[in-house]
C-alpha positions in Angstrom: -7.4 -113.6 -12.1 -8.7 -110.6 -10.2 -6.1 -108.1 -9.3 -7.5 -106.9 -5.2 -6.0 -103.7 -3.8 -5.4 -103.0 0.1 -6.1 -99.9 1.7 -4.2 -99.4 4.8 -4.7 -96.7 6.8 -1.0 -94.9 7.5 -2.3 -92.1 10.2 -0.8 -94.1 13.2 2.2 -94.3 11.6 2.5 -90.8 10.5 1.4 -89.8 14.2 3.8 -92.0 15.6 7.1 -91.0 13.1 5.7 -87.1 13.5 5.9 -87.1 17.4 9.5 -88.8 17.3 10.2 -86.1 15.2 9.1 -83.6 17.5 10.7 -85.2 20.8 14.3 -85.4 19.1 13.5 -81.7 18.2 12.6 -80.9 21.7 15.6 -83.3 22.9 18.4 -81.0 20.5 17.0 -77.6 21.0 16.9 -78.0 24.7 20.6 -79.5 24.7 21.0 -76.7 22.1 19.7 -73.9 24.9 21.8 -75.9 27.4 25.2 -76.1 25.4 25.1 -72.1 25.0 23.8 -71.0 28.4 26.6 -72.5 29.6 29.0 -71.7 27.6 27.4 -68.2 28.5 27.8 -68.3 31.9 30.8 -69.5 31.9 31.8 -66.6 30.3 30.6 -64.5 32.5 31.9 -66.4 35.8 35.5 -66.1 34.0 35.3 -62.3 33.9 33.9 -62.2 37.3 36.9 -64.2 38.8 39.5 -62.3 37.0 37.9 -59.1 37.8 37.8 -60.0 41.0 41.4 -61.3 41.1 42.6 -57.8 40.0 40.4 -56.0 42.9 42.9 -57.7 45.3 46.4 -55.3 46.0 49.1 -57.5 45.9 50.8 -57.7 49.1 54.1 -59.6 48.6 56.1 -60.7 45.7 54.5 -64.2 45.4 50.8 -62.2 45.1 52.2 -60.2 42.4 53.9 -62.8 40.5 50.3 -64.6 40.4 48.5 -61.7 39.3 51.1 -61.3 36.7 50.8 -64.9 35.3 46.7 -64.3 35.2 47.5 -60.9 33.2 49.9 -62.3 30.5 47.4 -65.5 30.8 44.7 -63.4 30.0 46.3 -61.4 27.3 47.2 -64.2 25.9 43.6 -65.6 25.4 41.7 -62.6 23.7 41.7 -63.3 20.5 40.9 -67.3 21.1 37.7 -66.0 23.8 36.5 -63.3 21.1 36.7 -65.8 18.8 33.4 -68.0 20.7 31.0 -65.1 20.8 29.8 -65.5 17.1 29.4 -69.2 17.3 27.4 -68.7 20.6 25.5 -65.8 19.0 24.4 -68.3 16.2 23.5 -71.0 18.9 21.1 -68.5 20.1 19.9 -67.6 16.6 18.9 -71.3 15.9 16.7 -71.8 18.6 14.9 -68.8 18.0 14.4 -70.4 14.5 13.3 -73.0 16.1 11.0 -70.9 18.4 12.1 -72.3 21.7 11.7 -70.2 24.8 14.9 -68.9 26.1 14.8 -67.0 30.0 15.0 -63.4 29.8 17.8 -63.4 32.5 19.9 -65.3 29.6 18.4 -63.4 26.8 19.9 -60.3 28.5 23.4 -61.3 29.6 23.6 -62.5 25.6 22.4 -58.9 24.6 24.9 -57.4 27.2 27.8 -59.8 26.7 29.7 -57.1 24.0 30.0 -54.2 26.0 30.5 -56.2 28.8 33.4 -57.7 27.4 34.3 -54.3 26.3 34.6 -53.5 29.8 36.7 -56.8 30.2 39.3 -55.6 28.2 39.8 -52.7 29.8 40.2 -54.1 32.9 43.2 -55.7 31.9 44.5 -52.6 30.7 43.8 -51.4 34.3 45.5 -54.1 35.7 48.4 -53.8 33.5 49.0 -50.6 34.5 48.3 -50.9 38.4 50.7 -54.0 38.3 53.3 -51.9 36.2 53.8 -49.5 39.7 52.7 -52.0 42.5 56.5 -53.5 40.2 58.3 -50.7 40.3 57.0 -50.4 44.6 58.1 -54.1 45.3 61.4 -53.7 43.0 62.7 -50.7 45.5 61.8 -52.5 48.5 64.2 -55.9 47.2 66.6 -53.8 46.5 66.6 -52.4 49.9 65.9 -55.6 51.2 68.7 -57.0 49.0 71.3 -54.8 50.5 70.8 -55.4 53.8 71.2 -59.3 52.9 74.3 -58.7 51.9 75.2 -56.7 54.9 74.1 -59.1 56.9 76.3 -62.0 55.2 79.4 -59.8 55.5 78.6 -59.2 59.2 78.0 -62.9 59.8 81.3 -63.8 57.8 83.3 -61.5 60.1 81.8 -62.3 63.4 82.5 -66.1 62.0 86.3 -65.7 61.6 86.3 -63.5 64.8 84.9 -65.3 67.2 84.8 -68.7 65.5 86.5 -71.7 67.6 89.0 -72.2 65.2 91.7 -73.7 68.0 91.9 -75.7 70.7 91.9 -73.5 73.1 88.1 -72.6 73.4 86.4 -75.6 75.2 84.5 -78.5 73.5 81.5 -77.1 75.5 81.6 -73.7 74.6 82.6 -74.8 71.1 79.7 -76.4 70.3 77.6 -73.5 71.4 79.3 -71.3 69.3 78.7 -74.0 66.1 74.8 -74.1 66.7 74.5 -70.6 66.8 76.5 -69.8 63.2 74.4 -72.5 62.2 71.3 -70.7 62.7 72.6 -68.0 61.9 73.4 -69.0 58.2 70.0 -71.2 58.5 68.2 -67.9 58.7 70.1 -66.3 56.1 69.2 -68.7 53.6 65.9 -68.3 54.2 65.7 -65.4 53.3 67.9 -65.7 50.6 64.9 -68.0 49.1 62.7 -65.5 49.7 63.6 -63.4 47.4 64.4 -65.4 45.0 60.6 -65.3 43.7 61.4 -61.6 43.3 64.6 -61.6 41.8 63.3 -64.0 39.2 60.0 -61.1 38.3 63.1 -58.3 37.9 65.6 -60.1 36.0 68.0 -59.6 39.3 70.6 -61.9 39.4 70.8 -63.5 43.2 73.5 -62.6 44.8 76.4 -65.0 44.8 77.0 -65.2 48.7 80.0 -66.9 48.2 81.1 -65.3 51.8 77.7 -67.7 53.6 78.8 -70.7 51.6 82.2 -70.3 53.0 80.8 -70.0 56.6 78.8 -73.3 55.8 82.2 -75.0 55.2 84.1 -73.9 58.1 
């Protein structure tokens, strides 16, 4: 028997296979360029809302504990966020193997990203150090405003027994009145008893006992 060979012609096929190849390749490197300029600008937003975070003076004790909690949050991080600039340096180093066209915008926040998280770092330096007195301002003003707390409990706790319609010789009426207005008195007290608290909890104060306003809540 004769043996009969078949040519087939394979170029189709080897167009077809190469231009999968070359739309998966297309497919990656653009979710390749994607993955890192995000991961970019993220980055960059980060830095951009802590710096801007630290621009803000703090005004009470509840703005500085925040800006505390971003500082030590921050410090904190460093070493992790240092630790994604090679990774995202190589990202960029494959697609230029791969010859894909990254923006210039992004080619330059990558070329500036060291020194600008140089600049970072120091800013939480600054901050540390700008927290440090804004501290040491707020700490003298709850101390003042601690002593006059107390002042003001003692004063209330002697008007109390004072004046106080502990018999039955001040009227129902006028009893009553007298009641309400110790109430809010003591009401206002622990308001601001609360708000310090925030602040006595940033200086390692202990609150005060205020043993004298719990009493007046009893009687």
């Amino acid at each position: 028997p004769t043996t009969r060979s078949i040519r087939i012609d394979s170029s189709p096929l080897k167009q077809t296979l190469t231009g999968h190849c070359h739309k998966w390749q297309v497919k990656f490197t653009n979710l390749l360029n994607d993955n890192a300029n995000a991961d970019l600008s993220s980055t960059y937003a980060h830095m951009d809302k802590v710096g801007a975070t630290f621009k803000k003076r703090p005004l009470n004790l509840d703005q500085l504990a925040d800006q505390i909690g971003v500082l030590h949050g921050e410090q904190a991080e460093v070493v992790k966020n240092e630790a994604r600039f090679e990774p995202l340096q190589a990202q960029y180093k494959l697609l230029e193997k791969f010859e894909v066209t990254v923006k210039d915008d992004e080619l330059a926040k990558l070329a500036a990203l060291a020194t600008e998280w140089v600049d970072f770092k120091q800013t939480l330096v600054d901050a540390e150090r700008r927290l440090d007195k804004a501290k040491g301002d707020f700490r003298d003003d709850l101390l003042q405003s601690l002593n006059e707390f107390n002042a003001q409990t003692s004063t209330l706790r002697s008007e109390l027994l004072r004046n106080a319609p502990f018999s039955d010789e001040v009227a129902p009426e006028r009893a009553a009145e007298l009641i309400g207005e110790y109430a809010a008195h003591v009401a206002t007290l622990r308001a601001k008893e609360a708000q310090m608290r925030s602040g006595l909890d940033i200086f390692n104060i202990d609150p005060p006992p205020n043993k004298e306003t719990a009493q007046s809540e009893r009687d």
